[in-house]
C-alpha positions in Angstrom: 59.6 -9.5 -38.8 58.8 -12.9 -37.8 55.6 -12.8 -37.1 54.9 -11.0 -40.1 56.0 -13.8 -42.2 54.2 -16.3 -40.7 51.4 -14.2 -40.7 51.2 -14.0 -44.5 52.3 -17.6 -45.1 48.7 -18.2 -43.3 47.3 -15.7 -45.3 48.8 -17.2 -48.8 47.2 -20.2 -47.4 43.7 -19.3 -47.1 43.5 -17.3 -50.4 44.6 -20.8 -52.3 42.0 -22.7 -50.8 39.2 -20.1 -51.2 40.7 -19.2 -55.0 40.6 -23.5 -55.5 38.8 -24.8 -58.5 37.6 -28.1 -56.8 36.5 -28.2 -53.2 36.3 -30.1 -50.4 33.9 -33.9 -50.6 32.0 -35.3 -47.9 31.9 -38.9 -47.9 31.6 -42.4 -45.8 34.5 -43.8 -43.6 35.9 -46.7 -44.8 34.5 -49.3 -42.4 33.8 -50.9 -39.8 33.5 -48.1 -37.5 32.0 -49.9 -34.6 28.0 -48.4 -33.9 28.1 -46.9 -36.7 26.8 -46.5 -40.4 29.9 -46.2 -42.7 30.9 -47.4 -46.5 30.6 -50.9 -45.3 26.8 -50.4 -44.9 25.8 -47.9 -47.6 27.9 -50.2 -50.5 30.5 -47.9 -50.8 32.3 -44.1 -49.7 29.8 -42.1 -51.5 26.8 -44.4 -51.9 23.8 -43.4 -49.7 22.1 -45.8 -46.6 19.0 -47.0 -48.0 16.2 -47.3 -46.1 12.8 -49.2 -47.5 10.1 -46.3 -47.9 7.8 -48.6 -46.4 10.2 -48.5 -43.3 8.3 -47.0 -39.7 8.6 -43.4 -40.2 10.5 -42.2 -37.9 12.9 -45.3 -38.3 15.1 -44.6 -35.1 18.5 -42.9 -35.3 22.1 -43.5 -36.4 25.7 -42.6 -35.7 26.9 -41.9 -39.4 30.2 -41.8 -39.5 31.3 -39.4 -42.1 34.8 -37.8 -42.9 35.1 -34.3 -44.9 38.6 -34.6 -47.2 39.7 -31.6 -48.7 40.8 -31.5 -52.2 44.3 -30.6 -51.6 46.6 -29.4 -48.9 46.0 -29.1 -45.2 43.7 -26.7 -43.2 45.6 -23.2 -42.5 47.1 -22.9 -39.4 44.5 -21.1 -36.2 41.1 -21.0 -36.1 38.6 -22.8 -38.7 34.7 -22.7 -38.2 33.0 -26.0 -39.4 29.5 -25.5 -39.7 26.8 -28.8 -40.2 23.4 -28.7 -41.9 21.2 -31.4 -42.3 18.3 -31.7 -44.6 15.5 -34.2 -44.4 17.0 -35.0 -40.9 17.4 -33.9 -37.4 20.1 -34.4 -34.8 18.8 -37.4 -32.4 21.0 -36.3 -29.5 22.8 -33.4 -28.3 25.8 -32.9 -30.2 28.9 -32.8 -28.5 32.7 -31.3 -29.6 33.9 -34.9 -30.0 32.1 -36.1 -32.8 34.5 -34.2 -34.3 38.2 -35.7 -35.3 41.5 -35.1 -37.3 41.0 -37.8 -39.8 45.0 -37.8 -39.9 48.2 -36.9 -38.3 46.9 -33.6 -36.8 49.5 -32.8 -34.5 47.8 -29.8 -32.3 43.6 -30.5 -33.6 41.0 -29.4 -31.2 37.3 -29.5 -31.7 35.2 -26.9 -29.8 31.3 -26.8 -29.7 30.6 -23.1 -30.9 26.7 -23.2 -31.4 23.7 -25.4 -32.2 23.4 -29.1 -31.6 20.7 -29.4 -29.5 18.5 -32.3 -29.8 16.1 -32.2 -32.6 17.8 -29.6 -34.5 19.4 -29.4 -37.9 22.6 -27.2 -37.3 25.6 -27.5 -35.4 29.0 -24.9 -35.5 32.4 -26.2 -34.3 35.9 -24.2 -33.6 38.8 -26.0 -35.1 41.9 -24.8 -33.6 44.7 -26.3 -35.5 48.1 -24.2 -35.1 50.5 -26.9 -37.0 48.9 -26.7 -40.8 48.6 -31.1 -41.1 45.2 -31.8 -41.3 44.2 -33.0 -44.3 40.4 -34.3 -43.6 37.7 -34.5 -40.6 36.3 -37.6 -39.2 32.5 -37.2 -37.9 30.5 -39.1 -35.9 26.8 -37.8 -36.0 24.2 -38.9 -34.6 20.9 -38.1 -36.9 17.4 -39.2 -37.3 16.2 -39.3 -41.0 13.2 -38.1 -42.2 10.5 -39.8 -44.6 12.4 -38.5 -47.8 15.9 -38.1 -48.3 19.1 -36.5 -45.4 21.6 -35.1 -46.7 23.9 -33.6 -44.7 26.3 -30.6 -46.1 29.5 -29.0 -44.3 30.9 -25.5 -44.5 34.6 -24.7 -44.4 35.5 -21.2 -43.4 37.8 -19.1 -40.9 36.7 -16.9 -38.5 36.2 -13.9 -40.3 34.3 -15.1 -43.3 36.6 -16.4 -46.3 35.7 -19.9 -47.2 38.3 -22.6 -47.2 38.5 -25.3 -50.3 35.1 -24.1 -52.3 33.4 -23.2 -49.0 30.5 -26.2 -48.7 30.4 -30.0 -49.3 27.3 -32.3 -49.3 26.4 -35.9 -49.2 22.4 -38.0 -49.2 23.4 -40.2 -46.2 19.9 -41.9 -46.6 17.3 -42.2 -49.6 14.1 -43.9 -49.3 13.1 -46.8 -52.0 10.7 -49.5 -52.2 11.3 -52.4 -51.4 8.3 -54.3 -52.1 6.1 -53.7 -55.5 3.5 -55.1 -57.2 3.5 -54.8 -61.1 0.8 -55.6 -63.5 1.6 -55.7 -67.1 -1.1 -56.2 -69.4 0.3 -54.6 -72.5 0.0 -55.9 -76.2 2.9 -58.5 -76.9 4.4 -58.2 -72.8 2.1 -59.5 -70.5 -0.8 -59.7 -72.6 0.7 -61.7 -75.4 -1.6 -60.9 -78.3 -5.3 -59.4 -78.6 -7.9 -61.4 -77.2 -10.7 -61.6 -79.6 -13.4 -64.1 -79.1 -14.4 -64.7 -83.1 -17.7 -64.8 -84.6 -16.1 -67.7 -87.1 -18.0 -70.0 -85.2 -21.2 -71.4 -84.9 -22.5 -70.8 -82.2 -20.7 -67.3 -82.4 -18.3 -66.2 -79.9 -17.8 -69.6 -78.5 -13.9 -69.4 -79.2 -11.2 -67.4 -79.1 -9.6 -66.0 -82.3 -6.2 -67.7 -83.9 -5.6 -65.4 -86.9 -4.3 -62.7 -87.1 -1.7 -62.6 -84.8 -4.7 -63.3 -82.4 -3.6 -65.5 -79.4 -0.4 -66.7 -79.8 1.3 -69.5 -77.9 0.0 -70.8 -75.1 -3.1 -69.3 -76.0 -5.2 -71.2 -78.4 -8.5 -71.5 -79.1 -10.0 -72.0 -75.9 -7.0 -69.9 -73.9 -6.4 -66.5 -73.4 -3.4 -64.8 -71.6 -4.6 -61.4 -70.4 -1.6 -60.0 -68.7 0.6 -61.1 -66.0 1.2 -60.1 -62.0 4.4 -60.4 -60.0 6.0 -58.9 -57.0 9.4 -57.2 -57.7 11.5 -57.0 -54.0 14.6 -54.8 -54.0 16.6 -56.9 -51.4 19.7 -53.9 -51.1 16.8 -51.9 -49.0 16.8 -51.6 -45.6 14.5 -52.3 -43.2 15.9 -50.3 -40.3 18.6 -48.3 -39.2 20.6 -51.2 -38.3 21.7 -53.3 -41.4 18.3 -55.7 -41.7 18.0 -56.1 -45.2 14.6 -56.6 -46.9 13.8 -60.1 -46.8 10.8 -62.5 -48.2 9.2 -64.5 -47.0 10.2 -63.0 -43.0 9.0 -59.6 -44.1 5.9 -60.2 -46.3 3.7 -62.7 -44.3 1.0 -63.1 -47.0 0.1 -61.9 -49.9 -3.6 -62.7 -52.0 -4.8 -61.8 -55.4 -8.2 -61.0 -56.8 -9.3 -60.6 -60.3 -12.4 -59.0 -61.3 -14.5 -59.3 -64.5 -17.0 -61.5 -66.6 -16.1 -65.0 -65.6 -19.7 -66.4 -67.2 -17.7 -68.4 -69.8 -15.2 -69.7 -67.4 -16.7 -71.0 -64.2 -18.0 -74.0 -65.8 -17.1 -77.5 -66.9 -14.3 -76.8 -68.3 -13.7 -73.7 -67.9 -11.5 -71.7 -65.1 -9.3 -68.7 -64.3 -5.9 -69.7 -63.5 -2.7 -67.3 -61.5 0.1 -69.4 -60.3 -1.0 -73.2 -59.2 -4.3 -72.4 -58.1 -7.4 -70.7 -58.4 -10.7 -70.4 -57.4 -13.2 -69.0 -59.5 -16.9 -67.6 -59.1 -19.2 -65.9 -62.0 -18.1 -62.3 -61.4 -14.6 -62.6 -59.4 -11.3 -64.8 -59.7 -9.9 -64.9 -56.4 -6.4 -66.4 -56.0 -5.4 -66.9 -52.2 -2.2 -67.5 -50.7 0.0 -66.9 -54.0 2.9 -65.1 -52.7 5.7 -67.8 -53.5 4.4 -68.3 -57.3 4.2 -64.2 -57.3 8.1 -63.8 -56.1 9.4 -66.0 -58.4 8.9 -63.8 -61.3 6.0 -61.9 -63.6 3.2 -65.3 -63.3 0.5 -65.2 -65.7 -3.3 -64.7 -65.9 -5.6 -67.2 -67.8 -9.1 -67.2 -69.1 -10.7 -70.9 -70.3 -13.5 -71.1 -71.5 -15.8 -73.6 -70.5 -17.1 -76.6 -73.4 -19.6 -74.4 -75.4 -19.4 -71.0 -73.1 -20.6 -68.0 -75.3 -17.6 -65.2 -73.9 -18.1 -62.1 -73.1 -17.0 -58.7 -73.7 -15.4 -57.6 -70.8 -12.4 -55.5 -68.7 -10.2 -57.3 -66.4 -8.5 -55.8 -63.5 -6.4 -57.9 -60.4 -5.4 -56.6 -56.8 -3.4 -57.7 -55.1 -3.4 -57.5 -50.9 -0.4 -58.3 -49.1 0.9 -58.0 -45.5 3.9 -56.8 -44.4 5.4 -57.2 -40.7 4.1 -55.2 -39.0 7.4 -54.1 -36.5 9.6 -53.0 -39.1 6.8 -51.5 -42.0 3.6 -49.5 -42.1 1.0 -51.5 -43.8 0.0 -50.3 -47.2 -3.1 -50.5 -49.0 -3.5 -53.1 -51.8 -2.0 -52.8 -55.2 -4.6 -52.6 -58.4 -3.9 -52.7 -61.9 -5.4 -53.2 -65.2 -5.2 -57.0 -67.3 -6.1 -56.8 -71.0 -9.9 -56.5 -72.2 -11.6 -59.4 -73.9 -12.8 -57.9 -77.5 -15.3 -59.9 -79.9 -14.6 -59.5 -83.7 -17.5 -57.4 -85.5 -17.8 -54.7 -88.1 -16.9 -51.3 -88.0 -18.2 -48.3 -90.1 -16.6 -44.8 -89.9 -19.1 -41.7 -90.5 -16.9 -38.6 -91.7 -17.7 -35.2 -90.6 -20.1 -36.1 -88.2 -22.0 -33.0 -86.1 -22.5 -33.1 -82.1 -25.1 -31.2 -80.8 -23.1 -28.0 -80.5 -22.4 -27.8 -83.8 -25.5 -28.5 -84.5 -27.6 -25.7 -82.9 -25.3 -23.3 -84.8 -25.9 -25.1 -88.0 -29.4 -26.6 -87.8 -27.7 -29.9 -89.1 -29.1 -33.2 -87.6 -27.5 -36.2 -87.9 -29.2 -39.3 -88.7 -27.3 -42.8 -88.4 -29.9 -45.9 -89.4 -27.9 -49.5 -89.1 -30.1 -52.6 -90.6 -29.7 -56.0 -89.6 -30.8 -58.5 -92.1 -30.1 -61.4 -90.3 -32.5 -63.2 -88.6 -30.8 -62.8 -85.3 -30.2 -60.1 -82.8 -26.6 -58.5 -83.5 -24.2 -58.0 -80.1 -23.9 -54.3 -78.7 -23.1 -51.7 -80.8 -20.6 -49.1 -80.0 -19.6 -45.7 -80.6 -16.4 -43.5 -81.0 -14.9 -40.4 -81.5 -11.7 -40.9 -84.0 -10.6 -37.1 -84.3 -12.6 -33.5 -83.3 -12.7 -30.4 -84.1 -14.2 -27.2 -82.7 -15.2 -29.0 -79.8 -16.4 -28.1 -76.1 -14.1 -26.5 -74.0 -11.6 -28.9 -72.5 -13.2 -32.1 -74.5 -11.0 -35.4 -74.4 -12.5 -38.2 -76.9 -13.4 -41.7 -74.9 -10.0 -43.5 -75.2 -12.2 -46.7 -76.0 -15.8 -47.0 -77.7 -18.9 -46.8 -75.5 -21.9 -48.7 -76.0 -24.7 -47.1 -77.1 -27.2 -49.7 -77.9 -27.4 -53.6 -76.5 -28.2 -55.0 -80.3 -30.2 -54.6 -83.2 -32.7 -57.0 -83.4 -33.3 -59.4 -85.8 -34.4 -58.5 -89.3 -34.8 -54.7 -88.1 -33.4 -51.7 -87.4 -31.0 -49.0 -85.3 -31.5 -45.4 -86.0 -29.2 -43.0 -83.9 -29.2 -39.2 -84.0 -27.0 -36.4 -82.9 -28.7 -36.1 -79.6 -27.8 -40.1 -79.2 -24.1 -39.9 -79.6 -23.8 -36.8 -77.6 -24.9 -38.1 -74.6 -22.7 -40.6 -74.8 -19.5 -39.4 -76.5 -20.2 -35.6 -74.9 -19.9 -32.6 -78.1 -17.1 -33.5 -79.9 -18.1 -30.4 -82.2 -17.4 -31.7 -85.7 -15.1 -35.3 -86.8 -15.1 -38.6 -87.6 -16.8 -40.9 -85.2 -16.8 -45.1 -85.9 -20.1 -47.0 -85.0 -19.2 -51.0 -84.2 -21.3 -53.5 -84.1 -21.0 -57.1 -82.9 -22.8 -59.2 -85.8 -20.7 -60.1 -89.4 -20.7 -57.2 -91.8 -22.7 -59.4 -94.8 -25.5 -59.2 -92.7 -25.3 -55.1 -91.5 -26.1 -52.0 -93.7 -25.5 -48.6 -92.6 -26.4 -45.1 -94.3 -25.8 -41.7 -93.0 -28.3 -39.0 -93.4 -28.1 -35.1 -93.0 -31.7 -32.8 -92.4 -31.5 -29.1 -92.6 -33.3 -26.8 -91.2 -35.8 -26.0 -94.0 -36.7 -29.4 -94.6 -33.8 -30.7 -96.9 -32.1 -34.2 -96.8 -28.8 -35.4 -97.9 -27.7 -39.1 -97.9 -23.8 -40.1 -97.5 -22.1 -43.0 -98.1 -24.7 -43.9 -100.4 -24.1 -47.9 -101.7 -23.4 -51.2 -99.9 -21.9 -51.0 -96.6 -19.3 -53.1 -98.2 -17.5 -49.8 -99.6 -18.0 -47.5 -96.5 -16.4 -49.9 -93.3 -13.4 -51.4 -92.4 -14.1 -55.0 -91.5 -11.5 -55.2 -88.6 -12.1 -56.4 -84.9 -14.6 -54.3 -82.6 -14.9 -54.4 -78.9 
């Protein structure tokens, strides 16, 4: 009668754990646990080691010391099978029956290696024979070598035949992989780049400045001074650098680190003129190259300037910086330089929008040809003129406009004329089918005309936009 009792007191046990609403958490010991990786080096009981990404993969091994609390109550008295998985990990050593512990006052615990834990795998099953019902979590020491990506480790609670004990599994990340070390180029509109950089044609000669009106170049830009983005090194100093609690560190871990900036430096690399990153710079016609800037870079987002040089005519042109650094070379794998876009030097010009404009495509179905003629009455040559797609319609097949205009011609030369057809801006803004498509020229709008023409196929023409330019364009800033 006895044993019966007992028997279903055990039994009562188990169905309350497996019937429990919460279950049972995995988490850090509260450190130090001497050798070991515990809450003392992850930040906290349930905050996960983190290891640098750019860390040597494989990074060595641990001895995480975990524990495994259920959520209430003790384990049922007999046998209890605890089974470990890891993900993103693999055991760095045979696993033996005393990495597992009762965590408290477990009169009668025993851990017993049931199956797995060899060397190099990922599972491992122990026999927990605990006749007195008093223990309330598990201490675990395992020793595991993490992956390139995230471990996690996860526990199962269950008794011999089956039935799961306090929600059945628990998981924790014990490592997650960051960076420690980035390079970050901002050359956005009002952030790095603090305003557009025109170079204005309110000059004589033209283009020899840089605009000041509207909202053009704002402070410290001015007329000869253009801020096209900035370049800095963001280091995450909680990252780790090894299994063994060396933190991320500048300058011990990051022995140099250069810059380059590439673009048209013409109208910088003289008297006057320069490119300028942190406290130095030397400069040559096609490439700014900044050596040796990796203090000025760490101490926050450092900014890139053109000057122009006394009377340099300045050019249209993209800017782009990279940025090579090297890292030590026991503790990281070496990565490849960083690269990243700086704003685009844009001259002011006029612009004229052509509705309902035909690519070829549309025009082999239609017989409709396009005629574009731009004048220049001016006695000198205009700048390039561009080209660009606003909006489409029936277009080719997985078309995507240019995001920026294209040049289609270098100028229009003095006292003469452009005349672009449909073939013209197909080959360079691809069949578009049927839109809206903006023509940009680099020369001021009194001295441009522009008229549109249509041909059919039996002969016939038909002129849009007729009357001054004046009433067809939007005098607003070009590349």
């Amino acid at each position: 009668m006895t044993k019966n009792i007992l028997l279903a007191a055990t039994a009562a046990s188990v169905m309350a754990f497996a019937g429990a609403a919460s279950a049972h958490t995995l988490t850090f010991q509260t450190g130090p646990v001497a050798g070991a990786i515990d809450a003392t080096e992850t930040g906290g009981a349930t905050s996960a080691y983190k290891l640098a990404s750019e860390a040597k993969v494989p990074p060595g091994s641990a001895n995480f010391a975990l524990v495994d609390t259920l959520s209430g109550g003790n384990l049922p008295s007999g046998n209890v099978v605890l089974t470990v998985n890891l993900t993103g990990a693999t055991f760095s050593s045979a696993v033996g029956a005393g990495v597992v512990t009762g965590a408290t006052a477990c009169t009668t615990f025993t851990s017993t290696l049931s199956s797995g834990g060899a060397s190099g795998s990922t599972s491992v099953t122990f026999l927990i024979s605990n006749s007195a019902p008093d223990c309330s979590a598990l201490n675990m020491l395992l020793p595991i070598t993490p992956g390139a990506g995230t471990a996690t480790v996860t526990t199962t609670l269950a008794t011999e035949s089956g039935t799961p004990i306090d929600g059945l599994t628990a998981s924790r990340n014990i490592v997650v992989r960051g960076s420690a070390f980035d390079v970050v180029f901002d050359a956005a509109i009002g952030g790095g780049a603090l305003a557009d950089t025109f170079a204005t044609l309110a000059t004589t000669p033209v283009y020899t400045t840089f605009s000041t009106t509207g909202g053009h170049n704002i402070a410290p830009e001015s007329a000869t001074a253009g801020q096209l983005g900035t370049i800095r090194i963001t280091v995450d100093g909680t990252q780790h650098a090894d299994l063994t609690g060396t933190l991320f560190a500048l300058p011990a871990h990051v022995t140099d680190a250069d810059t380059v900036v590439s673009g048209n430096f013409t109208a910088f690399d003289g008297a006057g003129g320069g490119a300028t990153l942190g406290a130095a710079a030397t400069v040559t016609p096609t490439t700014a190259t900044i050596n040796n800037q990796q203090a000025a870079l760490t101490a926050g987002a450092v900014p890139f300037i053109v000057t122009r040089e006394t009377g340099g005519v300045i050019p249209s042109s993209n800017y782009s910086a990279q940025v090579t650094y090297t890292l030590d070379s026991t503790l990281y794998n070496q990565e490849g330089p960083a690269t990243g876009a700086l704003e685009t030097i844009q001259r002011d010009g006029t612009n004229v929008i052509f509705p309902w404009m035909n690519s070829t495509s549309i025009q082999t179905v239609t017989g409709t040809t396009n005629l574009i003629r731009l004048g220049n009455t001016g006695s000198a040559a205009t700048g390039p003129v561009f080209a660009q797609v606003l909006n489409a319609a029936s277009s080719a097949s997985g078309y995507t406009a240019a995001p920026a205009p294209v040049q289609i011609a270098a100028s229009i030369a003095g006292n003469s004329e452009l005349v672009i057809n449909t073939a013209t801006l197909s080959s360079a803004l691809g069949n578009w089918g049927r839109g809206d498509v903006q023509i940009s020229i680099e020369a001021p709008s009194n001295t441009i005309t522009a008229r549109r023409y249509a041909t059919l196929s039996n002969g016939s023409i038909t002129e849009f936009q007729s009357g001054s330019v004046a009433s067809d364009q939007n005098q607003v800033n070009v590349p």
